[in-house]
Every structure is written in C-alpha cells, then in structure tokens.
Backbone as JSON, one array per atom type, in Angstrom:
{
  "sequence": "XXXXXXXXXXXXXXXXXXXXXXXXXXXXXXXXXXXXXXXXXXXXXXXXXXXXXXXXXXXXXXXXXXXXXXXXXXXXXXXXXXXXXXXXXXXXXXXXXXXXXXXXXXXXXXXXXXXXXXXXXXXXXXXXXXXXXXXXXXXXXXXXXXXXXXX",
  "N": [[15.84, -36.96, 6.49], [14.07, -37.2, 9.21], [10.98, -35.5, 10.74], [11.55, -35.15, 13.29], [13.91, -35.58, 13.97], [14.98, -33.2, 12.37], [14.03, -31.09, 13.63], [15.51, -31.72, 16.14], [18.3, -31.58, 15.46], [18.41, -29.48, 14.28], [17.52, -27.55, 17.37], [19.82, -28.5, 18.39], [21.53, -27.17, 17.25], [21.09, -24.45, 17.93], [21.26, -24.73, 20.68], [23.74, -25.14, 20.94], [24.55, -22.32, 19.74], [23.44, -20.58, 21.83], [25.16, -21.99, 23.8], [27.98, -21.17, 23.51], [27.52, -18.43, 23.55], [26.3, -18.09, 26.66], [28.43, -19.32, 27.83], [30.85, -17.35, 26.82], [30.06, -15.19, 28.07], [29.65, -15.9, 30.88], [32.37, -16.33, 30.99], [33.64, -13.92, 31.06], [32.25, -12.53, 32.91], [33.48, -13.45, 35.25], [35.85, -12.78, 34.98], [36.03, -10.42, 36.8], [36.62, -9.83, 39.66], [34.46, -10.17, 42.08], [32.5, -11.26, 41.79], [30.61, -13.92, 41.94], [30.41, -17.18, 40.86], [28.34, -18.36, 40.71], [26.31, -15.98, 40.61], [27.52, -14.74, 38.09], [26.83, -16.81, 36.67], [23.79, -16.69, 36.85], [23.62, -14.34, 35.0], [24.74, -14.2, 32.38], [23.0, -16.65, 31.99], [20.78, -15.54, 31.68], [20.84, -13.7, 30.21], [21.76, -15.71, 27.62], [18.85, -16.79, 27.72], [16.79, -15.08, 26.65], [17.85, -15.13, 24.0], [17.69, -17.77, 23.28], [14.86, -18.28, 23.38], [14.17, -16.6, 21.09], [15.94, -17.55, 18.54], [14.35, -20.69, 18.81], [11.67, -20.22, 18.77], [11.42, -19.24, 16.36], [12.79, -20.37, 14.55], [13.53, -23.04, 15.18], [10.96, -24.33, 16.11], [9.18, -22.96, 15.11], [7.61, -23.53, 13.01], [5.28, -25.41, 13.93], [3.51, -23.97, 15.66], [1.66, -21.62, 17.8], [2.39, -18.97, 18.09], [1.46, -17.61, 20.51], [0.8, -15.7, 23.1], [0.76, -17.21, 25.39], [2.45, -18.92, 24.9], [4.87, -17.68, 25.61], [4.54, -17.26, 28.18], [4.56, -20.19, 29.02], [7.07, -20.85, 27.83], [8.78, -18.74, 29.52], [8.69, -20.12, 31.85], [9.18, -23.0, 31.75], [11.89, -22.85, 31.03], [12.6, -21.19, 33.34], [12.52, -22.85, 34.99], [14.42, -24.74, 34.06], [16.96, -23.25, 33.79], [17.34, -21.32, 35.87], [16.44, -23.43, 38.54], [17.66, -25.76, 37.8], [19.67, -25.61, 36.23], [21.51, -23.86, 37.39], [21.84, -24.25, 39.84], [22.87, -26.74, 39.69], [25.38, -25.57, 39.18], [26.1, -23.93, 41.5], [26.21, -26.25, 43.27], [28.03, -27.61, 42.9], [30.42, -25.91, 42.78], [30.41, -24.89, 45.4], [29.38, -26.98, 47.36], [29.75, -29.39, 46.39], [32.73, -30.27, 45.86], [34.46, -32.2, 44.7], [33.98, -33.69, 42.35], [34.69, -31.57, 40.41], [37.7, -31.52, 41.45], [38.64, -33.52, 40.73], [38.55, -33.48, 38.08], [40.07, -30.96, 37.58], [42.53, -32.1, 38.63], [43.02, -34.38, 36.33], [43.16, -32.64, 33.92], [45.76, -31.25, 34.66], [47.13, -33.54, 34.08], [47.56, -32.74, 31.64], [49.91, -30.79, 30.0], [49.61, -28.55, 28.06], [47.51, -27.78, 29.07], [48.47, -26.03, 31.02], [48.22, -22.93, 31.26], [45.62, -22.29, 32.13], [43.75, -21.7, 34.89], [42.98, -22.69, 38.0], [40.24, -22.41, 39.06], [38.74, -21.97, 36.78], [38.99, -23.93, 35.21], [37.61, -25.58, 37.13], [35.1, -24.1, 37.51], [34.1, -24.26, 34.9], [33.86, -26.75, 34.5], [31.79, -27.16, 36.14], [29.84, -25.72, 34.92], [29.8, -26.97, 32.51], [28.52, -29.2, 33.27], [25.62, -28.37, 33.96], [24.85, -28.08, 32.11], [24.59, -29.71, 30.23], [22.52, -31.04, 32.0], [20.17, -29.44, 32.08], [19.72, -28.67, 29.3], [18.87, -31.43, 28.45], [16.23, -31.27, 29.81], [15.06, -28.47, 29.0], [14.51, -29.13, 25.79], [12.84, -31.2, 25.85], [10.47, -30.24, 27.35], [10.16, -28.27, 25.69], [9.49, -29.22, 23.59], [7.18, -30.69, 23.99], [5.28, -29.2, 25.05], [5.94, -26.67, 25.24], [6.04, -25.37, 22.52], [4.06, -27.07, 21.12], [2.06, -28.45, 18.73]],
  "CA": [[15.72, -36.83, 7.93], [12.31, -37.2, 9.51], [10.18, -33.91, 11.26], [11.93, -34.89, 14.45], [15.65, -35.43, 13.92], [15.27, -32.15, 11.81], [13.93, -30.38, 14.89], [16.67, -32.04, 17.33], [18.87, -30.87, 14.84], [17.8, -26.8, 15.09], [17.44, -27.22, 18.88], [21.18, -28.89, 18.59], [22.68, -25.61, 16.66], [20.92, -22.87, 19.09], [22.23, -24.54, 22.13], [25.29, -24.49, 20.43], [25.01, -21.13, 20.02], [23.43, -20.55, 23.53], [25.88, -22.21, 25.09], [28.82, -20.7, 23.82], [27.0, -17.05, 24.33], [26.56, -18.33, 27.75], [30.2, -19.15, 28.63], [31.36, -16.44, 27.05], [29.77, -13.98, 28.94], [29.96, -16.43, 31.95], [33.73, -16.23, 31.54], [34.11, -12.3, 30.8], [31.9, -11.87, 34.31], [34.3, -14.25, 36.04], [37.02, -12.21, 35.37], [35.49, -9.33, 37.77], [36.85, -10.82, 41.22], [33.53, -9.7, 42.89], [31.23, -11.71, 40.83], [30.89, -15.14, 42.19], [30.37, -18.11, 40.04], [26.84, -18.41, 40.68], [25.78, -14.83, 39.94], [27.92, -14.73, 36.83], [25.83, -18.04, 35.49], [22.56, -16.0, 36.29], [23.59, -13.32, 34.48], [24.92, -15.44, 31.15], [22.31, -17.63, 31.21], [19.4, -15.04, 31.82], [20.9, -13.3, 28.25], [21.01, -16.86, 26.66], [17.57, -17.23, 27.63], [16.19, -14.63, 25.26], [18.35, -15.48, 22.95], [17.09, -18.86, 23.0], [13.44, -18.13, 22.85], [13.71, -15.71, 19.9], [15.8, -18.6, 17.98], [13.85, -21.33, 19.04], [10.45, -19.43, 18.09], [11.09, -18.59, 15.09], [13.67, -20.9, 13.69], [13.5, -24.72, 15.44], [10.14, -25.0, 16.63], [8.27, -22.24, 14.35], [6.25, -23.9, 12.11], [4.36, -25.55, 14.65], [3.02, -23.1, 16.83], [0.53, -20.84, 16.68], [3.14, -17.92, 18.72], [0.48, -16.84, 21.42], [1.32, -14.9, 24.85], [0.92, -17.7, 27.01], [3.59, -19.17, 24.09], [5.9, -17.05, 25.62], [4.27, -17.82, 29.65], [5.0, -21.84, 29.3], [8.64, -21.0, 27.69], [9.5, -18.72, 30.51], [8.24, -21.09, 33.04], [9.7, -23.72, 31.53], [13.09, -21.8, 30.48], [13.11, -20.23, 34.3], [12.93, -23.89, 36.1], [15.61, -25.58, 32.93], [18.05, -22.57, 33.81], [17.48, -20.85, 37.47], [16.63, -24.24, 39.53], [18.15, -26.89, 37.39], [21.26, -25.01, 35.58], [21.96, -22.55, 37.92], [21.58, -25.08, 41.16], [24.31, -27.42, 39.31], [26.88, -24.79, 39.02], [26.02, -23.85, 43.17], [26.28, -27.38, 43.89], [29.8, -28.22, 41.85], [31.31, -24.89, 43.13], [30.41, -24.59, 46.68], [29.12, -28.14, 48.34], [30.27, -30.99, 46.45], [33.91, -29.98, 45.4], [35.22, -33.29, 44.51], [33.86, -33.89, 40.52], [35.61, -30.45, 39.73], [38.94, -31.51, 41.79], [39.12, -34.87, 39.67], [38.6, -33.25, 36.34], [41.63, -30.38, 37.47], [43.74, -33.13, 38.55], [43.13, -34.79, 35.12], [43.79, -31.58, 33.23], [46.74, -30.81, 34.93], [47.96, -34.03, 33.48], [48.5, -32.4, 30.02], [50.87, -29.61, 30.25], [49.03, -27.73, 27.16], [46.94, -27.09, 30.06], [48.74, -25.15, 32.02], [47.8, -21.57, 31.57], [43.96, -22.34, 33.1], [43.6, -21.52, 36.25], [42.05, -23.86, 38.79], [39.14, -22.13, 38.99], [38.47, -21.56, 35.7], [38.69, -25.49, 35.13], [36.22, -26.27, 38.23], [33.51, -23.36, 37.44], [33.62, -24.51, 33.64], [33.25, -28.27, 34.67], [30.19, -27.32, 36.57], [28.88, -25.3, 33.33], [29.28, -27.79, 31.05], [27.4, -30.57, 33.79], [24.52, -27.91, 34.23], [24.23, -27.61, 30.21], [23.84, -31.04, 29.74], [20.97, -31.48, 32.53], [19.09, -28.75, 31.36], [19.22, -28.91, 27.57], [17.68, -32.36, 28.26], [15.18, -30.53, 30.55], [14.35, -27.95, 27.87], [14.33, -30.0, 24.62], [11.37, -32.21, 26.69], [9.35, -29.48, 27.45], [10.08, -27.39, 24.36], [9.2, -29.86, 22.52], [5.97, -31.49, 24.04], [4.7, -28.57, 25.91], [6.03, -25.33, 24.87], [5.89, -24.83, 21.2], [3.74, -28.09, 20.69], [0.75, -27.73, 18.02]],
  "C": [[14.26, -36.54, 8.26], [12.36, -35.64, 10.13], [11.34, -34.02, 12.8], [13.86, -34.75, 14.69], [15.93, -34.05, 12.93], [15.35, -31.29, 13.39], [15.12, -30.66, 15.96], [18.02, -31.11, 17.04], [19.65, -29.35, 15.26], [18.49, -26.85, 15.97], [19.1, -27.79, 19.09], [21.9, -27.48, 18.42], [22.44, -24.65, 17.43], [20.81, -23.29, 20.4], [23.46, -24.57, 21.83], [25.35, -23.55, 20.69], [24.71, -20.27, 20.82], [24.43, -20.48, 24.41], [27.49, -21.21, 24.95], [29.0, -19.1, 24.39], [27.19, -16.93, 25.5], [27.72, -18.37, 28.77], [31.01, -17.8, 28.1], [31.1, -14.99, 28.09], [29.98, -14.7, 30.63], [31.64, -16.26, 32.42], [34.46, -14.57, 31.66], [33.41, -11.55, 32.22], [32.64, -12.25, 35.13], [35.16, -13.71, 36.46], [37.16, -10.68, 36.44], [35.41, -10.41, 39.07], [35.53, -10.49, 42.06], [32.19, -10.16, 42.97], [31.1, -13.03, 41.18], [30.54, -15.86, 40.97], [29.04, -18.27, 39.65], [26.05, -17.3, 40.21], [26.61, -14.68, 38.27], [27.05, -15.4, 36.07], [24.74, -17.49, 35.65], [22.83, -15.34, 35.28], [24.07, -13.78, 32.88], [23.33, -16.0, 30.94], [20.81, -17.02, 31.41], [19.67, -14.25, 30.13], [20.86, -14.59, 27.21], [19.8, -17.24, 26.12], [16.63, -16.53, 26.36], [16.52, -14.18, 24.37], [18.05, -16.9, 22.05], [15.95, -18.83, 22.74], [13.39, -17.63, 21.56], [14.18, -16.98, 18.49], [14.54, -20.03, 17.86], [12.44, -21.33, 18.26], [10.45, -19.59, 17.02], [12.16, -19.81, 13.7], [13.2, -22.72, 13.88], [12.42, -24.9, 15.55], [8.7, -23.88, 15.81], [7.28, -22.59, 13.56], [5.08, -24.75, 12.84], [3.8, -25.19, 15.54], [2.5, -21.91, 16.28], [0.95, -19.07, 17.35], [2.56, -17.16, 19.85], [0.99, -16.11, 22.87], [1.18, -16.09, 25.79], [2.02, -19.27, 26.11], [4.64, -18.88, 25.14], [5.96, -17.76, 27.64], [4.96, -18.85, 29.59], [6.84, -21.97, 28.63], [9.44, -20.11, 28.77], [9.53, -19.49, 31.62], [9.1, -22.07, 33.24], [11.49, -23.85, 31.33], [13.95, -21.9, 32.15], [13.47, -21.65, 35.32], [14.2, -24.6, 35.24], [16.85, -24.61, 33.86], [18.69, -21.88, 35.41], [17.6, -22.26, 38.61], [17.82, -25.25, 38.85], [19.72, -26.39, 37.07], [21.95, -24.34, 36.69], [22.41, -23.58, 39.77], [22.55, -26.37, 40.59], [25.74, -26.43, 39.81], [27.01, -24.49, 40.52], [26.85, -25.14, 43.66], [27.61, -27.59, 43.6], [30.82, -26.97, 42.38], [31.29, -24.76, 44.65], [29.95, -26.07, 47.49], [29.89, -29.52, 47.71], [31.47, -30.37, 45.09], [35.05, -31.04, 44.44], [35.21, -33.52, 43.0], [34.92, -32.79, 39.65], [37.03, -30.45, 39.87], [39.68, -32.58, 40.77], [39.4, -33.71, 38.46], [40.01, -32.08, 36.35], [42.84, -31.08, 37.68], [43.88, -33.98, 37.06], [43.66, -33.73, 34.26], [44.81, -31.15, 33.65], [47.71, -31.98, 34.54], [48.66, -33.55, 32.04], [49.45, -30.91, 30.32], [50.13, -28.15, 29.31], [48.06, -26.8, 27.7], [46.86, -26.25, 31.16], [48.57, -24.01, 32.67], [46.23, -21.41, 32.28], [43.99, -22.49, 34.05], [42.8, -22.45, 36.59], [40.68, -23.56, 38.58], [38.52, -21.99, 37.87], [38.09, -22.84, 34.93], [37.77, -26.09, 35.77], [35.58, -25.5, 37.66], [33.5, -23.97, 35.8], [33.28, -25.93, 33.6], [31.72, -27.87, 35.0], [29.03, -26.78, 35.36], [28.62, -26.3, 32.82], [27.84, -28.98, 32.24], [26.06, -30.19, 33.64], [23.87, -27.64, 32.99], [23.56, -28.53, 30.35], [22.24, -31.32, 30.45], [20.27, -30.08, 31.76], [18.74, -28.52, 30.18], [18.38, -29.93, 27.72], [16.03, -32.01, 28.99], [14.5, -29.85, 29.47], [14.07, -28.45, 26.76], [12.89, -30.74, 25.19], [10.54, -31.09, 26.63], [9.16, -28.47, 26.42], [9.1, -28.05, 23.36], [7.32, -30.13, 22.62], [5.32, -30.63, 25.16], [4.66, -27.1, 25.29], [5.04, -24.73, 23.28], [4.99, -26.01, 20.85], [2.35, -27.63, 19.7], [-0.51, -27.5, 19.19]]
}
C-alpha cells in the first residue's frame, strides 16, 4: 500500500473511532429531554474533536509534521469550520428546516419490524448525523491532509 492509501487508511480508523465516540455521547445527551439535537452534536463533536487531533497527530499524519503551535491553530480552524459550520449546520438543517430526507429514511425503517423499538426521533437525528459525518470527514481529510499536518 502506497504513503497515501496508508494514511487514508489511519484517517479511516480514527473517524471510526470519532464517530462512534461522537454518537455515543450524541445519543446519551439526547436522552436528557432538554438538550436539543443541535446542542447535543456540539457537545459530542467538540469531545471528538480533541480526540481526533491527539490521534490524528500522533498516529495518521505524524510522521510528517514538524508538530508546531500554529500545527494545532490550522487544525482548530480547520476542525472548527469541518464540525461547527459544516457538521453541526447539517444536523440543524435535517432536524429543524428540511424535514423530509429524515421522514423518508423513518418511513423506510419502519418497513422492517426489527426496527421497531427506535423511536422516530432517534431515526431522524441519527440520519442527520450520519449525513453531517460524511460531509465533513471529506472536509477534514482535504485539509488535514494538504494543509494541516502537510510537510
């Protein structure tokens, strides 16, 4: 495997284990009726975040970088627009204005029966997670790659 499909690799396994950090704590704030959807995913995906840097650093993108303080500047920067505008402004959008992507996908899941015990909501706010992963992993991976940690 070449330098780069190693690296994709990495950056594959610690959003793995980002993301499921992420939902879990996204779904353990959920269950506090007081907590909307949107503050829950700050609060998840602001502990992912430097959980992700410290991996990232030191594990996927470590050997090429020289670890400096403004290292850390261009990955929160970069981190804070991937997760606050981009991630965080999915899950808004999919939960409160455009209702319809999340109604399909519970009407589809309510075709299997296996599916029964998941609450509606629990099916829409985790649709909008997963949509807001996908755009912003490809967001961060780009700028991780050829900005952040770059030699």
């Amino acid at each position: 495997m070449n330098a780069l499909g190693f690296q994709v690799s990495r950056f594959v396994i610690v959003g793995v284990i980002n993301t499921l950090l992420d939902l879990f704590l996204f779904n353990i704030f959920r269950r506090f009726k007081r907590i909307s959807a949107t503050v829950a995913s700050y609060i998840s995906s602001s502990i992912a975040m430097i959980n992700s840097y410290l991996l990232n650093r030191y594990w996927t993108f470590g050997g090429s970088s020289n670890g400096s303080g403004f290292e850390f500047v261009k990955f929160f920067l970069s981190t804070v627009i991937g997760i606050y505008v981009i991630h965080n402004g999915i899950v808004w959008i999919l939960t409160n204005k455009f209702l319809w992507p999340g109604n399909f996908v519970l009407k589809l899941c309510r075709l299997f029966k296996s599916l029964k015990f998941l609450s509606d909501s629990f099916i829409t706010d985790n649709f909008a997670k997963f949509c807001a992963i996908f755009f912003s992993l490809l967001w961060n991976f780009m700028l991780y790659k050829f900005w952040v940690f770059s030699s």
